[in-house]
N, C-alpha and C positions, 0 to 999 in steps of 0.2 A: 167784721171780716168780709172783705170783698171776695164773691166767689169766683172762682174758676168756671171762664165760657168756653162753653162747648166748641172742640173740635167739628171745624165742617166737616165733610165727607172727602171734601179736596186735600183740606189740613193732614189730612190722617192719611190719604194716597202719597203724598210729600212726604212724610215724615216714612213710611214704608221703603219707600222707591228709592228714597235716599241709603234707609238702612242694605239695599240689596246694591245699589249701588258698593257699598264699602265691603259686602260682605267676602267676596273673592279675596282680594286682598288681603283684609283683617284675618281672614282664616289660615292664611299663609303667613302672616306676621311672624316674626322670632318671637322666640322666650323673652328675651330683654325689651324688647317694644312693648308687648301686653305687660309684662311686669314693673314697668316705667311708666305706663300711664294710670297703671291699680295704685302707684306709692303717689303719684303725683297729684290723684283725687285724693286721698287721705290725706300727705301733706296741707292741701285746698282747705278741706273741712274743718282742720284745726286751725289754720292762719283765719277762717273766717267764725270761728266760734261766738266770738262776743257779737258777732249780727245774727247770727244762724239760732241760737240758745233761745236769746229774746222772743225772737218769731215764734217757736216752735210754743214756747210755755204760753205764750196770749193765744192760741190756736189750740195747742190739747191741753191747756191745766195739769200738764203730770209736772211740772216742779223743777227747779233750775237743777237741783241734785241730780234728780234722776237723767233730766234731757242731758248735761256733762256728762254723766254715766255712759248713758247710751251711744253718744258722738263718738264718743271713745272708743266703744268696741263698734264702732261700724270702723276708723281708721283701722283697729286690728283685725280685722275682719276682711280690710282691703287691704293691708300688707301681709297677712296669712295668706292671700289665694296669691298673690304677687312670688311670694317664697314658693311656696307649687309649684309654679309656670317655672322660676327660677329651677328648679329642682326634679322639670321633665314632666309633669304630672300630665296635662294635656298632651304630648307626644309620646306614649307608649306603645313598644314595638313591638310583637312578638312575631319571630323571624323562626320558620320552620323550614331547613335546607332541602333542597330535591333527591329525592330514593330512587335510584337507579331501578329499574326492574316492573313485573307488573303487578296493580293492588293487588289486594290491597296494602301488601307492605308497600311497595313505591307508588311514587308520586310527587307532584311537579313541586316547586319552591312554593310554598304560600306564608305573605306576610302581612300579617292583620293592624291596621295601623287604627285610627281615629280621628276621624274629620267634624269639624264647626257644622252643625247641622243648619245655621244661618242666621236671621233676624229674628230676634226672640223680646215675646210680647210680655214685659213684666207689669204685674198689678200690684201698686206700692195702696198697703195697708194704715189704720187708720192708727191702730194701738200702738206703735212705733215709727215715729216720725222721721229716726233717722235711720235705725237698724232695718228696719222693712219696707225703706219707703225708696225713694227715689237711685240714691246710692245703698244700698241695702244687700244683701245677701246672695236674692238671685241676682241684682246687676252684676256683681262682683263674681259669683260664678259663671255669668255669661259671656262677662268682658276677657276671665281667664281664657276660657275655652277656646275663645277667639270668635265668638258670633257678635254681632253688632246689635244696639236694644233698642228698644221702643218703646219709653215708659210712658204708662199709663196715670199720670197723677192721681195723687187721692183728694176728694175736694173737702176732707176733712182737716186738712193745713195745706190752702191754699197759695200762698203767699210763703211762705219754706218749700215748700216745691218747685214754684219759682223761682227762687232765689237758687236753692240745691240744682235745678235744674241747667240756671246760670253758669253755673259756678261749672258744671261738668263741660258744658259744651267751652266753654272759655279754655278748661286745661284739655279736652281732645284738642281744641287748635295749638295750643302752645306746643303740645305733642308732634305735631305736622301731621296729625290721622286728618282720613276724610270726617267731615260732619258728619256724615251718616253713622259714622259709629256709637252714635249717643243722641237722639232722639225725643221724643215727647210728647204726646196728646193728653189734652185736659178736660175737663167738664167730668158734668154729673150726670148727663145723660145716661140711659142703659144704651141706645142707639150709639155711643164712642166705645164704649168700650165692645160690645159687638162687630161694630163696623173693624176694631182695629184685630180682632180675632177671626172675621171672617177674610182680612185679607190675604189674596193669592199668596203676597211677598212674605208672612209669615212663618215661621218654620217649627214654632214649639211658643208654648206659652206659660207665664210660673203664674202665678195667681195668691196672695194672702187673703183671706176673708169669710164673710159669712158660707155656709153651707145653703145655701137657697141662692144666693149669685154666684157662686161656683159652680153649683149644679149645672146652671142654663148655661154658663159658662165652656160649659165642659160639652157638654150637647151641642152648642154651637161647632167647638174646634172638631166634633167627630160629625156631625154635617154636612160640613163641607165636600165638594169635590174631591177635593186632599186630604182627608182626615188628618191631624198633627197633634202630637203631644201635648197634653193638658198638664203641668204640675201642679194641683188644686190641693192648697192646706187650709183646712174647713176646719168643724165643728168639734168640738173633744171635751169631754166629762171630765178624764183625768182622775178615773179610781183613787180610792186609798183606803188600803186595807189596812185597820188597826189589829194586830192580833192580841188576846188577852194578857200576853207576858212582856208587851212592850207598853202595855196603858198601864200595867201594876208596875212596873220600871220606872215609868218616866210619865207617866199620864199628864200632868200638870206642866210640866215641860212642851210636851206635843202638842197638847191644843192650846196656848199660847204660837208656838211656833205653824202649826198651824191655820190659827187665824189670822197670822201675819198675810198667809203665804194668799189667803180666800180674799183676803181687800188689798191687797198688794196693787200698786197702780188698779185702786178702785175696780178691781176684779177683772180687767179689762186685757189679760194676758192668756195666748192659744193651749198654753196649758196649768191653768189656773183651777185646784180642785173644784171641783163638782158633784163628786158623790163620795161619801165616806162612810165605810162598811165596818159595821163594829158588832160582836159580839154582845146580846141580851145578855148581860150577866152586869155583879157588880161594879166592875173594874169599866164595865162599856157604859154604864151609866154614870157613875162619874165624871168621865172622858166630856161627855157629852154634854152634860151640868157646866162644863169646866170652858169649854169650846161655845157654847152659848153664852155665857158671861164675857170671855173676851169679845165674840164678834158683837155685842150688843155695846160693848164700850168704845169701839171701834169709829173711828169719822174719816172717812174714804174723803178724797179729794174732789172733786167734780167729776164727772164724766168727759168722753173725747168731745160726744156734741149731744143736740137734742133727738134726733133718732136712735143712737145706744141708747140715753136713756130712757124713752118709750119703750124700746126693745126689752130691757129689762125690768122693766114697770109690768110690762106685760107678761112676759115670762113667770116671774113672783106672781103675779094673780092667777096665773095657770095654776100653778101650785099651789097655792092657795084655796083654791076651788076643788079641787081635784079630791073623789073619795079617795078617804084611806092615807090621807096626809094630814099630819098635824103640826102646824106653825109654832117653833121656837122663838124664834127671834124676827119679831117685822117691825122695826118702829117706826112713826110715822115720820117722811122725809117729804111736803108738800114743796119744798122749797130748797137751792143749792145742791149741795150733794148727796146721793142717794144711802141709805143708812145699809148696813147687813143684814141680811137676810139667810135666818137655819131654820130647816123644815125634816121632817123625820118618817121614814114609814118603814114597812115591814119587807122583807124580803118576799113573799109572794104577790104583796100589790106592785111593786116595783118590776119584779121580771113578767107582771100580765099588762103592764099598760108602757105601749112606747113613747106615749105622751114625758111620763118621765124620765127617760133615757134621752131627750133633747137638752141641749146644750142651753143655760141659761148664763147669756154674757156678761158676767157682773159682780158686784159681790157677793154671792150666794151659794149655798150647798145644800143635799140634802145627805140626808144621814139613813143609812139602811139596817135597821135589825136582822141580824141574823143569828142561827140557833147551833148550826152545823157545817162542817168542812164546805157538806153538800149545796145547802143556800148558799154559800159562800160564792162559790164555783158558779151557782149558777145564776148567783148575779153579776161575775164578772160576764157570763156567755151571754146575759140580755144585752150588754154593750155593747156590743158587734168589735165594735173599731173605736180606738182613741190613741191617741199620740203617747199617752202616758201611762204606767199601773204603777203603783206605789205601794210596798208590801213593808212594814214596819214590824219586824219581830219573826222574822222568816229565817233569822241565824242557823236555827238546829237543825242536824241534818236527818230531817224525819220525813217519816214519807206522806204527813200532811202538808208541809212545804214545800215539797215535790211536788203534790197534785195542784198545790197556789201557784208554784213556779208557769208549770203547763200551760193556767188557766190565762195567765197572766201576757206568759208571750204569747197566746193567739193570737190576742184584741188588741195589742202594744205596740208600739215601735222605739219605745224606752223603758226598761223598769228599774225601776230604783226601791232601792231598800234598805234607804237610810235618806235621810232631809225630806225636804216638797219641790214637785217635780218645777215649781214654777222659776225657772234657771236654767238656761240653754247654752252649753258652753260649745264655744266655736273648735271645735280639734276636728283632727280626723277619722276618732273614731263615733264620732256623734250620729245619728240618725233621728231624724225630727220628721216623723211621716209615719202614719199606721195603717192598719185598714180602714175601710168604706164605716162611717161618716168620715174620719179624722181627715184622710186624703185620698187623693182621686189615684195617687201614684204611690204603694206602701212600699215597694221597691227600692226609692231613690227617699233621698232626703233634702230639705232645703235649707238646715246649718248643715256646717262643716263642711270640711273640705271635699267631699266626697258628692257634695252638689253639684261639682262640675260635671258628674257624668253626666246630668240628664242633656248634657250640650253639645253630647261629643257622640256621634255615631258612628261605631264599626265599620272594617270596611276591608277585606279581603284582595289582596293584590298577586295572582298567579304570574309566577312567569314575566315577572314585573322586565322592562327594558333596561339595560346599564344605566343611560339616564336618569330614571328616574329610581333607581336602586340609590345611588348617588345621590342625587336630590332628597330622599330619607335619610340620608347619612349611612344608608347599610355598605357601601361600597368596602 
């Protein structure tokens, strides 16, 4: 695998300068421009699949199945934001007439419109090569909105980057767009992707990846002179809460489907369970008996590269180590890909050590006893923030499932309560962002359609001139 050289410091000024170059423009584009060039990268993707697939599987080992899977919904994913734009999503008006007289009942015309906030700095992720990578999610909410990118390769598929990269700037020119609207710095440096976040021409940044390069990440973009929008999707556990009447239901069911969901692309998904909260009783030990035999029969694919799997070598022997945990399931993987890993501890050692409440990127889970509503609760509250709670058997309308419900959307920015959370469907009403670890921004999301606002900034027009009343179409 030839890697990706680093972006000079010029490289990355050029690829910026270009993006602000376009962005006046691009920001004023119609609906049918931006939504003709989101169909015409998709188009691309699929006419180039059989060179695109190959790349991607010698690069991440996730498997020709999966990578056709994926290609797939990044095209529906750029003809979803395409239908948006088509459909006004970006140009929303709301237009307040002028009140004769004085406040506070009258007052002057005010119409609140939405403007491209400018060159937006995407960081294409390593666990999705094509969904989160170069053509990915936030490009596709960025290109909606109408801001121009500047993507940040990931030098964990090198060479589909490249290529993916090709491929986009080839259809912006077919398009007749300026270059600048599509973009790209490479390497592995920290010094590139720094450099391309601290620059002036940037205007907001998405970010996919670990929680310790998001962090500094994030602290860079509010450093700055200009402090600018960080969209940082970090680290997440991804609760799941077994309750006792859905493991005596369906037990043997669950944790089979469950340890699908824990080696599913070899663990290596932002919300891939992490901790699984089950009731000391007999029904929770079962469960448990049930979920260790499948994850111990289980043979994960390889890993993206060899730092994930240090990463998660490492993590397991934290666990491992650590008092007050007892290893399920380790078996020995010196070599290839790395085997499951279940580890188990008690609800009070769990909510005293933050050490376990870190994200272990991988195949892996730990399993939490609990005795009461109360433990319950309050080891959802040791988890600050995750993307995901998963509450199985919370049907009845009782007001223990109420005080689950509570606990649940504090720390969440999705709960489900029924399947495993590891499935992120592209609609509008999706939100993929929780609090502080999961992401920097619990606000905004980074699927669905609803991504595009982190692109689009407010923006209040008093007393606007006939001209440009006209030019918004309010005329």
């Amino acid at each position: 695998m030839t890697p990706l050289t680093d972006s000079t410091p010029e490289q990355i000024d050029s690829a910026v300068r270009a993006a602000q170059a376009a962005a006046a423009d691009f920001g004023r584009s119609a609906a049918a421009t931006r939504s003709a060039l989101l169909r015409a990268l998709a188009d691309a993707l699929e006419a180039e699949r059989a060179s695109l697939v190959p790349l991607a599987d010698a690069e991440s080992h996730l498997g020709p199945v999966r990578l056709h899977g994926e290609l797939d919904r990044t095209a529906f994913q750029l003809r979803g934001f395409a239908d948006q734009v088509d459909a006004g999503a970006p140009f929303t008006i709301v237009d307040d007439a002028a009140v004769p007289g004085a406040p506070p009942a009258g007052r002057p015309r005010l119409t609140r419109v939405r403007i491209p906030v400018g060159p937006v700095a995407m960081f294409a992720a390593s666990n999705f090569p094509f969904a989160f990578s170069v053509l990915g999610g936030d490009t596709a909410s960025a290109l909606a909105a109408g801001c121009p990118v500047v993507v940040k390769c990931h030098p964990g598929h090198p060479q589909l980057s490249r290529a993916t990269v090709a491929l986009a700037q080839r259809v912006v020119a077919q398009q007749g767009l300026p270059a600048g609207v599509f973009g790209a710095v490479e390497g592995a440096a920290v010094a590139v992707g720094v450099g391309l976040v601290q620059h002036p021409g940037i205007a907001a940044v998405a970010f996919t990846g670990s929680l310790r390069g998001g962090a500094a990440l994030a602290r860079v973009a509010q450093d700055r002179p200009q402090p600018i929008p960080f969209y940082g999707e970090l680290g997440s556990i991804n609760p799941i809460v077994a309750l006792p009447a859905a493991l005596q239901a369906n037990g043997p069911a669950l944790a089979a489907t469950l340890a699908g969901s824990i080696t599913l692309g070899c663990g290596q998904f932002c919300t891939s369970p992490g901790v699984i909260v089950v009731r000391d009783d007999a029904a929770g030990q079962a469960f448990v008996r049930q979920l260790a035999e499948a994850l111990a029969a289980a043979t994960p694919h390889p890993m993206l590269h060899d730092g994930i799997r240090a990463g998660f070598e490492a993590g397991a022997a934290r666990l491992t180590a650590h008092p007050g945990v007892t290893t399920l399931v380790a078996p020995d993987s010196p070599d290839g890909a790395p085997r499951a890993r279940l580890f188990t501890t008690d609800a009070a050692t769990f909510i005293a050590s933050h050490a376990l409440h870190d994200e272990v990127f991988g195949p892996s889970a730990l399993v939490v006893t609990v005795r009461t509503l109360t433990e319950t609760v309050a080891v959802l509250d040791a988890v600050q923030g995750s993307l995901t709670v998963t509450l199985w058997g919370a049907e009845a309308d009782a007001p223990e499932n109420h005080a689950l419900v509570r606990a649940a959307e504090r720390i969440a920015g999705r709960v489900l309560f029924a399947g495993v959370p590891t499935g992120v469907a592209v609609t509008a009403a999706q939100q993929h962002g929780g609090p502080w670890p999961s992401s920097t921004a619990p606000f905004t999301t980074s699927v669905g359609y609803a991504a595009l606002d982190r692109f689009l900034r407010p923006l209040a027009l008093q007393d606007a001139p006939e001209w440009l009343v006209a030019a918004r179409g309010l005329a």
